[in-house]
C-alpha positions as CSV (number, residue, x, y, z in Angstrom):
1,X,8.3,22.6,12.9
2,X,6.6,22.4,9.9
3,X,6.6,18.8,9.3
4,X,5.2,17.9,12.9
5,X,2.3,20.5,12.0
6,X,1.9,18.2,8.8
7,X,1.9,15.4,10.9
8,X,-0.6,16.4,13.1
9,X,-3.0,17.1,10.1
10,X,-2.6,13.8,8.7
11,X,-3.1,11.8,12.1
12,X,-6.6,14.0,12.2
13,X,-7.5,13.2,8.8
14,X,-7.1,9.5,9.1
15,X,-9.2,9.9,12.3
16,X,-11.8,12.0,10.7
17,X,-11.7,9.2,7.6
18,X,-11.4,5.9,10.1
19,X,-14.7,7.6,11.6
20,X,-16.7,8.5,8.7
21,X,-16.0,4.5,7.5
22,X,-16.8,3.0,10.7
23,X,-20.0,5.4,11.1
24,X,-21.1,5.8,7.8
25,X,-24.4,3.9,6.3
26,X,-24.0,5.1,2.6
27,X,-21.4,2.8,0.2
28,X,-20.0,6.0,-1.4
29,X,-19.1,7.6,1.6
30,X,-17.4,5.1,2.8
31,X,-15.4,5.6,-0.2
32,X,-14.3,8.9,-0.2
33,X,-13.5,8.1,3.7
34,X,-10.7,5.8,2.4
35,X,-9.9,8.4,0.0
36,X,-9.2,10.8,3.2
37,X,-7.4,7.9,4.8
38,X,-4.9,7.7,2.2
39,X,-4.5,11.0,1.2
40,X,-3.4,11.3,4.9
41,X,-1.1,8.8,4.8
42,X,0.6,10.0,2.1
43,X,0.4,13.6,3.5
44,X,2.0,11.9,6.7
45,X,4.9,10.6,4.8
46,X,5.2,13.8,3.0
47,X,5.6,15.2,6.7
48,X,7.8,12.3,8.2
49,X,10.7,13.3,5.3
50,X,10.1,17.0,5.6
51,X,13.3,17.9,7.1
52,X,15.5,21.0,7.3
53,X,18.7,21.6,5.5
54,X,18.2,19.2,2.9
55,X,17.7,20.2,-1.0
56,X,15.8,18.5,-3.5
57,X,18.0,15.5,-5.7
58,X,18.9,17.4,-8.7
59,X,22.0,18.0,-10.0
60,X,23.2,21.4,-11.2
61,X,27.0,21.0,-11.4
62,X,28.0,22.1,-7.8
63,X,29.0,19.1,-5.9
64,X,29.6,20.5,-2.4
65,X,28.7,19.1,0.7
66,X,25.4,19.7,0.8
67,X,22.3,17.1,1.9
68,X,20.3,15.8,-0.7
69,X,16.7,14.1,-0.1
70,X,16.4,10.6,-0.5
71,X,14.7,10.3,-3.6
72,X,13.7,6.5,-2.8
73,X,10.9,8.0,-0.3
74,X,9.4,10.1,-2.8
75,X,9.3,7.4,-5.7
76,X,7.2,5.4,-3.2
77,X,4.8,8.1,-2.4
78,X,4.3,8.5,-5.7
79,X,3.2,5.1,-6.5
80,X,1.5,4.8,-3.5
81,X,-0.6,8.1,-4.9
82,X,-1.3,6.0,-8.1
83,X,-2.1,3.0,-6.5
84,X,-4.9,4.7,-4.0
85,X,-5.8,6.4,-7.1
86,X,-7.0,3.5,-9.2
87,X,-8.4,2.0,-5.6
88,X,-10.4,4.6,-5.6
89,X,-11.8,4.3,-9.3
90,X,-12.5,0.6,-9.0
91,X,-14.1,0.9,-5.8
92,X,-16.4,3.4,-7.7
93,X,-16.9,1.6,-10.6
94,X,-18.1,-1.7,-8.4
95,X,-20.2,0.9,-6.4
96,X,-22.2,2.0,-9.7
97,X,-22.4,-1.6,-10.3
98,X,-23.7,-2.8,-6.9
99,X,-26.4,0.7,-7.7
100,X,-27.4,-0.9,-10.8
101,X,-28.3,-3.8,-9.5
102,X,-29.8,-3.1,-5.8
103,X,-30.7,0.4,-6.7
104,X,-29.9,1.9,-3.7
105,X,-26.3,2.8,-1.5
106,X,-27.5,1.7,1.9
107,X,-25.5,-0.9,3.0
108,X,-27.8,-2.5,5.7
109,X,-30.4,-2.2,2.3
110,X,-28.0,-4.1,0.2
111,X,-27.0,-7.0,2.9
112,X,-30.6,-7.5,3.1
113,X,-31.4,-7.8,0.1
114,X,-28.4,-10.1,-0.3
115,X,-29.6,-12.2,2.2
116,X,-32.6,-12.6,0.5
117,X,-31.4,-13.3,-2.6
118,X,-29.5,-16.2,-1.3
119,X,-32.1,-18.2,0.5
């Protein structure tokens, strides 16, 4: 129950994010939208291997048969948290860049004045 809940959070948060992107004139915006995509698909894998009756994979002497997570899934959403991390930072460092150069976030402003630049 829980995890479909979790599930249905993340599906609207990569909406919401997928949205603000698409609509969204302003370059920093657009990222923190892809922040808000990512976090929701990592929150959606959090939700897909949410299941009941399983324990976490640690070891405290009783081997019985009992279900332990996967602990593969969670290595990967952990990396994938560090790799949208540093996506994130770069894509804010070159955003600071393009500002010190255009001096403005518009993106329509920029591609003009790209345009220009090349002729």
């Amino acid at each position: 129950m829980t995890g479909t809940i979790v599930i249905y959070f993340s599906i609207s948060g990569m909406l919401v994010g997928t949205i603000g992107m698409i609509l969204s004139k302003d370059l920093i915006k657009k990222i923190l939208s892809l922040g808000i995509v990512e976090a929701s698909i990592n929150l959606m894998y959090t939700g897909i291997s949410a299941r009941s009756g399983i324990i976490p994979p640690i070891v405290s002497g009783d081997f019985s048969n009992a279900f332990y997570a996967d602990p593969i899934p969670q290595a990967v959403i952990i990396t994938g948290i560090v790799i949208s991390f540093a996506l994130l930072c770069l894509s804010l460092v070159f955003a600071i860049i393009i500002y010190s150069r255009y001096h403005t976030m518009n993106v329509e402003t920029i591609e003009m004045i790209f345009e220009r630049e090349e002729q």
